[in-house]
C-alpha positions in Angstrom: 158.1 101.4 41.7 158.7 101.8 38.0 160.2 104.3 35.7 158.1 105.1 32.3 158.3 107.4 29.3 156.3 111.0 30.0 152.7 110.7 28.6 149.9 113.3 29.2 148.6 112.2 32.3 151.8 112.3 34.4 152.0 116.1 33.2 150.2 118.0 36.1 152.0 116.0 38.8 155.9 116.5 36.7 154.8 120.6 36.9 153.7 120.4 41.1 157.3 118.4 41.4 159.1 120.9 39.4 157.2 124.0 41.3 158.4 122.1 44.7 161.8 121.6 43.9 161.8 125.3 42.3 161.1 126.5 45.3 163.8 124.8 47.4 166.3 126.3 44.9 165.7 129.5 45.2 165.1 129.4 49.2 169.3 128.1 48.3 170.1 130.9 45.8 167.5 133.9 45.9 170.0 136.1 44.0 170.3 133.5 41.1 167.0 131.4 40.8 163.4 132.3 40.1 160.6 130.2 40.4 158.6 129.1 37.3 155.1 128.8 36.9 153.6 126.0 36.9 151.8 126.8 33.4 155.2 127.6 32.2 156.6 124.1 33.4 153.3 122.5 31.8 154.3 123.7 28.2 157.8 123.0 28.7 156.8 119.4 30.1 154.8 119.1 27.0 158.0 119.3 24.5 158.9 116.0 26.6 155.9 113.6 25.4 156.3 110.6 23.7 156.1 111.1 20.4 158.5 113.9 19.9 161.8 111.7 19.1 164.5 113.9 19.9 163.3 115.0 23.4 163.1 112.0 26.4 160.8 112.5 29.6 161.4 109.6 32.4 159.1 109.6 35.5 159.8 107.4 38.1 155.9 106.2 39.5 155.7 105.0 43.3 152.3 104.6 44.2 150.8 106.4 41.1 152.4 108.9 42.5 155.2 110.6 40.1 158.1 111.4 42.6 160.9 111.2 40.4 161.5 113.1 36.8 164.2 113.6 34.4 164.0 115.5 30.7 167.0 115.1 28.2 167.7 116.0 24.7 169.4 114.5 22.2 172.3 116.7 20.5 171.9 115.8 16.7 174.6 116.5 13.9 174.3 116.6 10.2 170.8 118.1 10.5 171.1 119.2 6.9 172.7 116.3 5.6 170.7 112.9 5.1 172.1 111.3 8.1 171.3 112.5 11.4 173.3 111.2 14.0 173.5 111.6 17.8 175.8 112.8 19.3 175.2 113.6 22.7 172.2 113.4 25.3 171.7 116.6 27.1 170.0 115.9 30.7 167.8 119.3 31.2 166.3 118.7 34.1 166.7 115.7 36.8 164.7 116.1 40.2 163.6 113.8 43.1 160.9 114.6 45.3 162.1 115.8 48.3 160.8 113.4 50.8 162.3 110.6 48.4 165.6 111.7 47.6 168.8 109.7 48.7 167.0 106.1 47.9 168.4 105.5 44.6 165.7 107.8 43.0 168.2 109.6 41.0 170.4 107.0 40.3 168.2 104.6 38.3 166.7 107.2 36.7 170.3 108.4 35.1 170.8 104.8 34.6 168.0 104.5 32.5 169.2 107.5 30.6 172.7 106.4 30.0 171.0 103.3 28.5 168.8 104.9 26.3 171.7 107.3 25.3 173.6 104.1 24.1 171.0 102.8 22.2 170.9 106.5 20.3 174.7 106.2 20.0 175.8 108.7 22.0 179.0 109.3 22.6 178.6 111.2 25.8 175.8 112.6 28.2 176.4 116.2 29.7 174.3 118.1 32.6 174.2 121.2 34.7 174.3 122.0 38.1 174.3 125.0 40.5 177.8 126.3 42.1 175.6 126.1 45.4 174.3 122.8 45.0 177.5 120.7 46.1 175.6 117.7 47.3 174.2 117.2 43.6 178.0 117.8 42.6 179.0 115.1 44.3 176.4 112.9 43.6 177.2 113.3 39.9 180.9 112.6 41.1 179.8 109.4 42.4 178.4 108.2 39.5 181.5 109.0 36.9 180.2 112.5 35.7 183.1 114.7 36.0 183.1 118.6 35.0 183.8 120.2 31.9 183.5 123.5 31.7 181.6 126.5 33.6 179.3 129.1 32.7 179.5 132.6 33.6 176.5 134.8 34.6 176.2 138.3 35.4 172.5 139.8 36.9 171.5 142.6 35.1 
């Protein structure tokens, strides 16, 4: 059990996790969520590699197996200026395999985050999560992540 950065290799296993869990959200929210494909989650996955410095992918590897995955951003200021600074990390996605969640999965890997955020001086870390999804709400509680704002959405 280990958490690494996202390299290439881990890529087609991160897209099947996302798929799965895709598919368990929108079984929760039909009206709200649609399911990627997993090309689409490929490319995206790819923006999260190693060498792009203001992007971080985390997989958490059991077995060789990747069962755990989390994709952040890092919010930069002064990007005209000559000093960029950090100033928040932006978690875009965070999932656990299903069959592996509630084991501390999601914990260390936010951990690990919140570390790495330090060392790139944030000053704060934000994430979102679904109105329906209450047992991620309070699992964020748990941890000292406390809400902020909302966002509003309208189906056209």
């Amino acid at each position: 059990m280990t958490i690494q950065y996202l390299e290439p290799h881990h890529i087609k296993s991160c897209a099947d996790l996302l798929e799965q869990i895709s598919i368990q959200h929108t079984q929760l929210a039909p009206d709200t969520y649609q399911v990627p494909s997993n090309e689409y989650n490929r490319t995206i996955l790819e923006g999260y590699l190693v060498d792009n410095k203001e992007k971080i992918g985390l997989v958490y590897i059991e077995n060789t197996s990747v069962i755990g995955l989390l994709l952040a951003s890092l919010i930069i200021s002064n990007e005209n200026g000559p000093v960029k600074d950090v100033i928040s990390t932006k978690i875009d996605v965070i999932v656990v395999s299903n069959l592996h969640q509630r084991k501390g999965i999601g914990t260390l890997l936010l951990h690990q985050i919140e570390s790495l955020a330090k060392e790139n001086n944030s000053v704060s870390i934000t994430l979102g999560v679904n109105t329906h999804n209450v047992a991620a709400q309070g699992f964020y509680n748990s941890l000292g992540y406390a809400s902020s704002n909302i966002t509003m959405r309208k189906n056209i």
